[in-house]
C-alpha positions in Angstrom: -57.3 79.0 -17.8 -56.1 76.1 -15.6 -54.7 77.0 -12.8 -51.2 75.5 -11.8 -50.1 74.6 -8.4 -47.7 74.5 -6.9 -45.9 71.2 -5.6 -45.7 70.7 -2.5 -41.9 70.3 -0.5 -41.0 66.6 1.5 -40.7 67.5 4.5 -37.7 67.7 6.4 -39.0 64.6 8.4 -39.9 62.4 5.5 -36.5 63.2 4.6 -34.7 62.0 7.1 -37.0 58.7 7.3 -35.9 58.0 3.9 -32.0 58.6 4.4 -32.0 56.3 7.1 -34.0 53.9 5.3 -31.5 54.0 2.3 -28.4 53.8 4.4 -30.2 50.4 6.0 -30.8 49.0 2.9 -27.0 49.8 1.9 -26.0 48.4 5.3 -27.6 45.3 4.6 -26.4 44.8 1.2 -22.5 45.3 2.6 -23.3 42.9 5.3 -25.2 39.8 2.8 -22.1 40.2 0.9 -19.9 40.1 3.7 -21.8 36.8 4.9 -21.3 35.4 1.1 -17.5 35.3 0.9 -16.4 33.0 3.7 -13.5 34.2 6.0 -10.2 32.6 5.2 -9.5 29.8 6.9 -6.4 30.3 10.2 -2.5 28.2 9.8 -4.2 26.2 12.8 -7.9 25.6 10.6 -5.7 24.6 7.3 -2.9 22.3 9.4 -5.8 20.1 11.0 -7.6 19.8 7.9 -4.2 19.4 5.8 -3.2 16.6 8.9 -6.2 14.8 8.3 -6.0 14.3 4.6 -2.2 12.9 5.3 -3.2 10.3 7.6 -5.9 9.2 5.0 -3.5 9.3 2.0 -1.2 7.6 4.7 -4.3 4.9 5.3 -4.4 4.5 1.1 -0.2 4.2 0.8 -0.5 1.3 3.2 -3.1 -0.1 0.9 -1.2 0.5 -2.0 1.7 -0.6 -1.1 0.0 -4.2 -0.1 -1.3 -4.9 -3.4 2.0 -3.5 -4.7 3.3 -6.1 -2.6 0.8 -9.0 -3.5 1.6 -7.9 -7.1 5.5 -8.4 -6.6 4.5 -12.2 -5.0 2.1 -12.9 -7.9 5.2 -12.4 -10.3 7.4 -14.4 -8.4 4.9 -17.5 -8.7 3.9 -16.6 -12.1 7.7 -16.6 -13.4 8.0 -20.0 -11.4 5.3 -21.9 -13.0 6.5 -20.2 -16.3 9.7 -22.1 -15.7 8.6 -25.1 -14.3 5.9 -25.3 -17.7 9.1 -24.6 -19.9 11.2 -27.4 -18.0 8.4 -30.2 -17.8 7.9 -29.2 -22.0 11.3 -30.2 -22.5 11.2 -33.3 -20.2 8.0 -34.4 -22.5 9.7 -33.5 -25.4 12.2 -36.0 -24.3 9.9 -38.9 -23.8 8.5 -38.3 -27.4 11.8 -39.0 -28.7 12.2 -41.7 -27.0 9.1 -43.2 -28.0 10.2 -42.2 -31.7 13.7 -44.1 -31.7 11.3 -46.8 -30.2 9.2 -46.4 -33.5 12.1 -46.3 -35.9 14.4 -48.9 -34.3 11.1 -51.4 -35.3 10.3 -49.7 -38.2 14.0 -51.2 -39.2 13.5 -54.5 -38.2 10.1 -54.8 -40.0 7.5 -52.6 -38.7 5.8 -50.4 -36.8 3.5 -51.9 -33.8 0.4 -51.1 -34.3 -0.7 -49.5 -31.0 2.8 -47.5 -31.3 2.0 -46.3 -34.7 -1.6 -45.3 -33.5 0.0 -43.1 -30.6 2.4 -41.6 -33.1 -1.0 -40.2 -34.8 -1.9 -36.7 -35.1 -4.0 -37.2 -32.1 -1.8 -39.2 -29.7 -3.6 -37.5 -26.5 -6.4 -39.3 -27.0 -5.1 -42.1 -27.7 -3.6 -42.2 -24.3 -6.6 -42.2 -22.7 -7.5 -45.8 -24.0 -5.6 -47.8 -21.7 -5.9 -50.9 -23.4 -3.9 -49.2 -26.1 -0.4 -49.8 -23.4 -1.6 -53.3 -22.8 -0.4 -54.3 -26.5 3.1 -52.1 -26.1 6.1 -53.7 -24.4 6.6 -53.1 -20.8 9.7 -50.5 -21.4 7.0 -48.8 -24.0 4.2 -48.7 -21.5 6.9 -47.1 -18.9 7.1 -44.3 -21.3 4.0 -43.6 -22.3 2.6 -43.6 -19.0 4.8 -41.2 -18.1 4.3 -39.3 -21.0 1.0 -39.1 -19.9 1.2 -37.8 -16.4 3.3 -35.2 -17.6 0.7 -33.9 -20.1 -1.8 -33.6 -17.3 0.9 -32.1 -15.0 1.6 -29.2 -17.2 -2.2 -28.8 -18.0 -2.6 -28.1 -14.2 0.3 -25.8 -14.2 -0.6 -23.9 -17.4 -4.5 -23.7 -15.4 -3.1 -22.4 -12.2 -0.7 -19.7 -14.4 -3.5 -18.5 -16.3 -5.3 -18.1 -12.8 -2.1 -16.0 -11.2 -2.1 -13.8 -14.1 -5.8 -12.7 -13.8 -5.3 -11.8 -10.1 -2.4 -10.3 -11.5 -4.5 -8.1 -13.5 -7.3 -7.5 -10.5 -4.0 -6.1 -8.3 -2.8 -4.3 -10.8 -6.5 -2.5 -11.2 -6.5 -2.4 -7.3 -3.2 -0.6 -7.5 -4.0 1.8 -9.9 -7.5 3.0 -7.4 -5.3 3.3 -4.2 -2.9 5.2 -6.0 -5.6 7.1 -7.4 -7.5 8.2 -4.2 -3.4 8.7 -2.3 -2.9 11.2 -5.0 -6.7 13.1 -4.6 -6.2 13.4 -0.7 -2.5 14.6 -1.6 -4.0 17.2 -4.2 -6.5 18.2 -1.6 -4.4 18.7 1.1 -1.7 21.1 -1.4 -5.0 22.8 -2.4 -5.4 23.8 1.3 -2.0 24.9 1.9 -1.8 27.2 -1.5 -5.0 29.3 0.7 -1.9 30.2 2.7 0.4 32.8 1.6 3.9 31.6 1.3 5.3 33.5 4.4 2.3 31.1 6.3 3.9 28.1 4.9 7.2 28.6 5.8 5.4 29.2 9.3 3.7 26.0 9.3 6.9 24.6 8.3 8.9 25.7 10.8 6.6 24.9 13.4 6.8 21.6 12.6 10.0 20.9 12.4 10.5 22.9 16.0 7.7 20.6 17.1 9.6 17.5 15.8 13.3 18.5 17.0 11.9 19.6 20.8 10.1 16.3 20.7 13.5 14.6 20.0 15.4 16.5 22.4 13.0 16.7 26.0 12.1 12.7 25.3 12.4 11.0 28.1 12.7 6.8 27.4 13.4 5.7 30.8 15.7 3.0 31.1 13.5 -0.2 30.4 14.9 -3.3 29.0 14.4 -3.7 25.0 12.1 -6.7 23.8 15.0 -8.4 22.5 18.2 -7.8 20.5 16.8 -7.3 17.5 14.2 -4.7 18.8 17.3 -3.1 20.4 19.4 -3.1 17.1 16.1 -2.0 14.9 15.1 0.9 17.4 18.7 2.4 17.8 19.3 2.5 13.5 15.6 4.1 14.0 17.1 6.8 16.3 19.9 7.7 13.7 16.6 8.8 11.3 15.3 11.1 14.2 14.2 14.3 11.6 14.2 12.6 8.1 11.3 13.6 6.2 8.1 11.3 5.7 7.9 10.3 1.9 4.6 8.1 1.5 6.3 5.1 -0.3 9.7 5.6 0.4 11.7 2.9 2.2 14.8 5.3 3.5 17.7 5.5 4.4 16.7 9.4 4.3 13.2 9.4 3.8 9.9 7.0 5.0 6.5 6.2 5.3 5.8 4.1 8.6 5.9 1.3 7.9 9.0 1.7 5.4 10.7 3.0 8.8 10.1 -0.1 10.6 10.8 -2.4 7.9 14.4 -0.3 7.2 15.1 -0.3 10.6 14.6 -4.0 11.6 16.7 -4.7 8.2 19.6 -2.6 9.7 19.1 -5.4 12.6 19.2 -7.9 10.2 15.5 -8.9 10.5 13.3 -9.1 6.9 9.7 -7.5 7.7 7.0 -7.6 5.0 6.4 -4.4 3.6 3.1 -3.0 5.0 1.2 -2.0 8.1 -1.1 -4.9 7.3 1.5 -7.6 6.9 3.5 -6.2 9.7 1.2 -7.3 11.8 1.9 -11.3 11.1 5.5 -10.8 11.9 5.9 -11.6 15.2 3.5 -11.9 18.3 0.6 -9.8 19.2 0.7 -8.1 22.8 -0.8 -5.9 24.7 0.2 -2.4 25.5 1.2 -3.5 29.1 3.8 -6.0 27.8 5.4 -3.6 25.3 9.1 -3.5 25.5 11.4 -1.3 23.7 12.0 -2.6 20.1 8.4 -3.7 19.6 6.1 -2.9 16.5 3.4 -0.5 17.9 -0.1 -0.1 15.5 -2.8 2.4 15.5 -6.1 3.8 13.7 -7.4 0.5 12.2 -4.0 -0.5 11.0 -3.3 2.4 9.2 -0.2 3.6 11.2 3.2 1.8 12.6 5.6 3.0 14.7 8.6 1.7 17.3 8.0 1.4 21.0 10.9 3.3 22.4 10.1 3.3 26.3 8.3 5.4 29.0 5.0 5.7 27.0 6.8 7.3 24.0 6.9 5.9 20.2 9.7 6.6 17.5 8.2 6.7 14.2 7.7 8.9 10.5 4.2 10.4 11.2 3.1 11.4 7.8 3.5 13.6 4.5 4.7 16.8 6.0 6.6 15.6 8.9 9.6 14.4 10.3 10.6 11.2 12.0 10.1 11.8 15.4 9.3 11.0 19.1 5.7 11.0 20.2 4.0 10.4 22.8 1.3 7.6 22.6 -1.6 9.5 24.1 -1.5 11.8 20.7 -0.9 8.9 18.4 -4.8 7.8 18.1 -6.7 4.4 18.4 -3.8 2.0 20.2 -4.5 -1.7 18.4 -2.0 -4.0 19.5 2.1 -4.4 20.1 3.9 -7.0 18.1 6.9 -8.4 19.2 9.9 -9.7 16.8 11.6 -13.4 18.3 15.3 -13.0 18.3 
């Protein structure tokens, strides 16, 4: 008969070992899943990174809106030659006719020359490339078909250099449609970051800014130097009037800007016309250096990518970017100083 023993208790030791063992193992699980889901991001974590992406979709507005401008020139000279094709067609059309009342005013009287009937051929443009061909005409004939001719050639050049405009047309329009492409990803981007914020955060954020913007506004300090001229005195004061208008990348005011749609609007209210973008901006006047700025000049930062007002004492008046308002700033937080330019007048 087998026997049967008995089984043998853990003992309270082994016990213990193994609870503690267990409740590690759990501990460790809890914390390699707390290590797995990242911690949510502060207001001050999401604004840099949401401040960043502006003054990149800032840098590709500026872009855009150069090509956007080279587009709106390109149509300009495009509708030009169109007209100046249409009008020298007519003009040539003209000079055909008069070679035709030349053809039937001898055609009445007994004939047709010879060398006036072979230009009246189907092929009368080669024909005026034989140039013995106007020896046999009379002199008032030759007159006409020589201009004829030079006409011909004028509006083959201005049909070539048409055809040329419209493909860079077509290259700035593909341009366009990139910049715009990459301003709207960094704008997407930045809207992502800011729905990880609950709305009460938002309206935080937003606040802060525009606290930020109006105490900027109201401590500044300009000093009392002398403007760069009249017209940077005229274009910085309609600039003040805008103090706390919303940045709108495109927009060209009066109640909303991008930089450099402040300082074109503001030198217009001066009656000065700037070109359109940071880039072109920068050929509108004379390059200086920061220690001749004067209020009224252009001020430009970052590579180009930014444009702003000097307004005295250190201090520039400009619309910073998507987000903010137009505001007072000091230069020592505006990044990379470039250059001044200064507008004659």
């Amino acid at each position: 008969m087998a026997s049967h023993r008995r089984l043998k208790q853990p003992s309270r030791t082994r016990v213990t070992v193994l609870t503690v063992t267990a409740a590690a193992a759990v501990a460790l699980t809890a914390q390699s899943g707390a290590q797995a889901a990242p911690a949510k991001p502060s207001i001050d974590e999401v604004k840099s990174k949401v401040d960043k992406l502006h003054h990149e979709a800032e840098e590709a507005t500026e872009q855009y809106n150069l090509a956007d401008e080279r587009r709106g020139t390109l149509q300009k000279e495009i509708g030009n030659l169109q007209d100046k094709v249409a009008r020298g067609q007519q003009e040539l059309n003209t000079l055909r006719d008069q070679i035709g009342s030349v053809a039937s005013a001898q055609y009445r009287s007994g004939g047709i020359d010879p060398a006036l009937q072979l230009f009246l051929s189907a092929d009368p443009d080669t024909y005026l490339d034989k140039a013995s061909a106007i020896d046999q005409l009379s002199a008032q004939q030759a007159d006409v078909l020589t201009s004829i001719q030079a006409k011909q050639r004028t509006l083959a050049q201005e049909r070539a250099e048409a055809t040329t405009k419209l493909a860079d047309l077509e290259d700035v329009r593909k341009t366009l449609g990139a910049k715009k492409k990459k301003f709207q990803g960094k704008l997407a981007e930045a809207r992502q970051l800011l729905n990880t914020l609950t709305a009460a955060e938002r309206a935080k954020m937003e606040e802060k800014e525009q606290r930020a913007s109006r105490a900027a506004s109201e401590r500044v300090d300009l000093g009392n130097e002398a403007p760069a001229s009249g017209f940077g005195a005229a274009a910085l004061s309609a600039a003040a009037t805008r103090v706390g208008m919303p940045y709108a990348s495109g927009h060209e005011g009066p109640s909303s800007f991008d930089c450099s749609g402040l300082t074109q609007w503001s030198y217009r209210q001066a009656g000065v016309r700037l070109t359109r973008t940071t880039y072109t901006q920068q050929n509108d006047g004379t390059k200086i250096g920061r220690s001749q700025l004067k209020p009224g000049d252009l001020v430009f930062f970052n590579g180009l990518q930014h444009v702003g007002l000097y307004a005295g004492n250190n201090t520039v008046l400009h619309a910073p970017y998507s987000g903010a308002y137009v505001r007072y700033e000091s230069m020592n937080t505006m990044g990379s100083f470039q250059f001044g330019v200064r507008i004659a007048g």
